[in-house]
C-alpha positions in Angstrom: -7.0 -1.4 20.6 -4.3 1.3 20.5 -4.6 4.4 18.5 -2.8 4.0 15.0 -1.0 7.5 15.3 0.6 6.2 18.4 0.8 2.6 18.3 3.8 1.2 19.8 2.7 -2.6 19.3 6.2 -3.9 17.7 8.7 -2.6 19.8 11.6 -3.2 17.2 9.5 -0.4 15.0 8.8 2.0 17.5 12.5 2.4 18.2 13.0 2.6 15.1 10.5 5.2 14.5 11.4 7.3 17.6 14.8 7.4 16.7 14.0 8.7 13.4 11.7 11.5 15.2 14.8 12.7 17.1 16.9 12.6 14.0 14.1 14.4 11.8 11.9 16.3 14.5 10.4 18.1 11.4 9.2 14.8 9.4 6.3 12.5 10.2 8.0 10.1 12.0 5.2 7.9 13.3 2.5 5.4 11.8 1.2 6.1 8.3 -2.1 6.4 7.9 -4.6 5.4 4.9 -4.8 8.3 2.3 -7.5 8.6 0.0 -11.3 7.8 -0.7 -12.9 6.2 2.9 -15.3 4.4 0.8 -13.0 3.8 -2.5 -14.1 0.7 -4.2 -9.7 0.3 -5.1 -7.7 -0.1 -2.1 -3.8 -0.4 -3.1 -1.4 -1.9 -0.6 2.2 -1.7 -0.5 4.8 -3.1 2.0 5.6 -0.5 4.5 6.7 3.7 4.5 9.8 4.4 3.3 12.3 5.7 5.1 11.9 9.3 3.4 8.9 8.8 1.7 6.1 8.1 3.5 8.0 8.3 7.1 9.1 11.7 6.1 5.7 13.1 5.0 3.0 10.9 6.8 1.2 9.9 3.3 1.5 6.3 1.8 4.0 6.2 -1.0 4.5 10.1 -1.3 8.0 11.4 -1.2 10.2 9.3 -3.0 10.7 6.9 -6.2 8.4 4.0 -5.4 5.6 6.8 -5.2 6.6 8.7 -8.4 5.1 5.5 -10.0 2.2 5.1 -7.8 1.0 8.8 -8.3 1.5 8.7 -11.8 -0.1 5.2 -12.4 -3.0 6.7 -10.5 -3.4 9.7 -12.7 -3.1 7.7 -16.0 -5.8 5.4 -14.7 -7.9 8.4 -13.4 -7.9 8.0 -9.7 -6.0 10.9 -8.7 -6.1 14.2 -10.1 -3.1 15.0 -10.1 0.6 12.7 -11.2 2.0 14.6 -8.3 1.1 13.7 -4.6 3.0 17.3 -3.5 0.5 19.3 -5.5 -2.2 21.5 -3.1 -5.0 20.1 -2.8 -4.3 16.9 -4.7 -6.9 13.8 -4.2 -7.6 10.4 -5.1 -10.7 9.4 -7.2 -12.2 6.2 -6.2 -9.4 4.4 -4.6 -7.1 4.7 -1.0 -3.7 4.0 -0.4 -2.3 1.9 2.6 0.7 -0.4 3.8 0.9 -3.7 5.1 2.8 -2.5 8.2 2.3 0.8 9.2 5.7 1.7 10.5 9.0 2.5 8.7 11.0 -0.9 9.6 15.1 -0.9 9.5 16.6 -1.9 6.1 12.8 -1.7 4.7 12.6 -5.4 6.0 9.5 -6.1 8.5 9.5 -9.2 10.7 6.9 -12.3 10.1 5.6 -11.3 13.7 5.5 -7.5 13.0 3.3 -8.1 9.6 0.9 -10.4 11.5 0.7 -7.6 14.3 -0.2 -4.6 11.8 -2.5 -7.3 10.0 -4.4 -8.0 13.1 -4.6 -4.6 14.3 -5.2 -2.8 11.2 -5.2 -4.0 7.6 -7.8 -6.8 9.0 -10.6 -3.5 9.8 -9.1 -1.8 6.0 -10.3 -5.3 4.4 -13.5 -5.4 5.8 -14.9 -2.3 4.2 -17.8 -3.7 2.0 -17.0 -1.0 -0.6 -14.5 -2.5 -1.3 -14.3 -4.3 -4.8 -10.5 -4.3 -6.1 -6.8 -5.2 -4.1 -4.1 -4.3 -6.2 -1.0 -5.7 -4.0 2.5 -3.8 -4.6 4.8 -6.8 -4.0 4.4 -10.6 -2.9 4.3 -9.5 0.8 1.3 -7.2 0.6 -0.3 -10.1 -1.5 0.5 -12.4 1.3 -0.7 -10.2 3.8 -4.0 -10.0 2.1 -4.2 -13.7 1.1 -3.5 -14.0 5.4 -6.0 -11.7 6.4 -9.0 -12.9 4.6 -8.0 -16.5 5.4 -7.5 -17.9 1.7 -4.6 -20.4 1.1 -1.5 -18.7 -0.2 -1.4 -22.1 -2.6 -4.4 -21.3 -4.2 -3.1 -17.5 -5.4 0.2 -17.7 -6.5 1.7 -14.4 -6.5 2.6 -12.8 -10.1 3.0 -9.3 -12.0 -0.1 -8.7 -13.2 -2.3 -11.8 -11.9 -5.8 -11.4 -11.0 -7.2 -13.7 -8.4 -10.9 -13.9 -7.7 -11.7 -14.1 -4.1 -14.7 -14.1 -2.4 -17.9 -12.1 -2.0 -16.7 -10.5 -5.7 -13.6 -9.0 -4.4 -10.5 -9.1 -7.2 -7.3 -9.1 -6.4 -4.2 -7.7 -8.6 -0.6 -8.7 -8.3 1.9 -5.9 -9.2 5.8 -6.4 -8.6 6.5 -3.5 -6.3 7.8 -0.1 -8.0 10.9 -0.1 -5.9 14.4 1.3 -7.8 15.2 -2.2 -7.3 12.5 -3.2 -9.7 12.4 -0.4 -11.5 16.1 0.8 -12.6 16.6 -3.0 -13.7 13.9 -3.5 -15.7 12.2 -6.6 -14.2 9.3 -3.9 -13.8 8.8 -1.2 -17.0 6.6 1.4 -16.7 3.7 0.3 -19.1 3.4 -3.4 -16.9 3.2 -1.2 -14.4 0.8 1.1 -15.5 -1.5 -1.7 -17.0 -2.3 -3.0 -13.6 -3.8 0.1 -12.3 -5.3 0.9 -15.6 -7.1 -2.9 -15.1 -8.2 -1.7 -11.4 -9.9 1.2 -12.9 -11.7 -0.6 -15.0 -12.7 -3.7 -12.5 -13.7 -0.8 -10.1 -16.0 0.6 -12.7 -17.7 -1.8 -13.8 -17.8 -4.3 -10.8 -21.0 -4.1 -8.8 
C-alpha cells in the first residue's frame, strides 16, 4: 500500500496535484490527510480538497467557504474549540475530518474510478475504526462512498439533507447537502439546516454506546 502523503494511485490527480505544487511551491499541494480526534466517535466526510482550501493548507475543509461552515458548525455543536480552523492551537473535540478522495481533482469533479481507488486504499481503513459511532456525509457522493464501502445497497439509503440512516453494528449515518457556495449563496442549504446536522451528531455521539 502506498504512503498517503505520496500516493500517486490516480494518475489524472497526481498531475493535477504536481502541477499545482509547481504553481504554489509554498502550499500543500499533495494528499490531505484526516484532521482531528484518531479515536473520535464523529467522523465527517466531504468530497475532495478544494483547490485553495484544503490543497492549499493540507487540512480537510480549512481555507475557504465550504470550511467557514464546517468550522463553525463544529464549534456550535462543541467539537472544536474554536469557529476558526486558522486559530493556534485549534482542535477538534470528539470528531475527525476527512474526504472521500484525498487529492484536489480538476473542476472539483473526481472520476467513478478515482473514488473507488481512494475508497479502497483509504476511506475503507477510516471506516473500520470501531470508535466509530456517527458519519455525517457532506454531499450525496461522500454518502455514496460510505454506502460503497461498508457494502450496503445505495437503494436502501436514499440520500437527503438531514436523513439519518441506521446501519450496522450501531453506526448512524447523517446526510448533509454539502456547504459549497453553490449550496450556500442560493439558499437550497441555510445555515441553521446546516447547523442542525452537526448539532444531531453531537448528540448521537454522546449518548450512543
Amino acid at each position: 500500500m502506498p504512503d498517503l502523503h505520496t500516493c500517486t494511485a490516480c494518475p489524472r490527480l497526481a498531475a493535477f496535484v504536481a502541477e499545482a505544487r509547481a504553481a504554489h511551491p509554498d502550499w500543500h499541494a499533495a494528499p490531505v490527510a484526516p484532521w482531528g480526534d484518531p479515536r473520535a466517535p464523529i467522523l465527517i466526510l466531504g468530497l475532495a480538497p478544494g483547490y485553495r482550501g484544503a490543497n492549499r493548507t493540507g487540512r480537510p475543509f480549512r481555507g475557504d467557504r465550504s470550511g467557514a461552515w464546517v468550522y463553525r458548525a463544529l464549534y456550535e455543536a462543541r467539537l472544536a474549540d474554536s469557529p476558526d480552523p486558522e486559530a493556534a492551537g485549534g482542535c477538534l473535540l470528539g470528531a475527525r475530518i476527512t474526504n472521500a478522495v484525498k487529492c484536489v481533482p480538476p473542476e472539483n469533479k473526481p472520476t467513478g474510478h478515482e473514488i473507488a481507488t481512494c475508497r479502497a486504499l483509504w476511506l475503507a481503513g477510516e471506516l473500520a475504526d470501531p470508535a466509530l459511532r456517527v458519519l455525517v456525509a457532506l454531499g450525496g457522493v461522500a454518502h455514496q462512498a460510505i454506502l460503497d464501502t461498508l457494502g450496503l445497497r445505495r437503494a436502501d439509503h436514499p440520500f437527503a439533507h438531514a436523513a439519518e440512516h441506521a446501519l450496522r453494528d450501531g453506526l448512524v449515518l447523517l446526510d448533509s447537502y454539502h456547504p459549497s457556495p453553490h449550496n450556500s449563496s442560493t439558499g437550497r442549504l441555510s445555515w441553521e439546516a446546516f447547523r442542525a446536522v452537526f448539532g444531531r451528531a453531537a448528540a448521537l455521539g454522546r449518548t450512543t454506546p
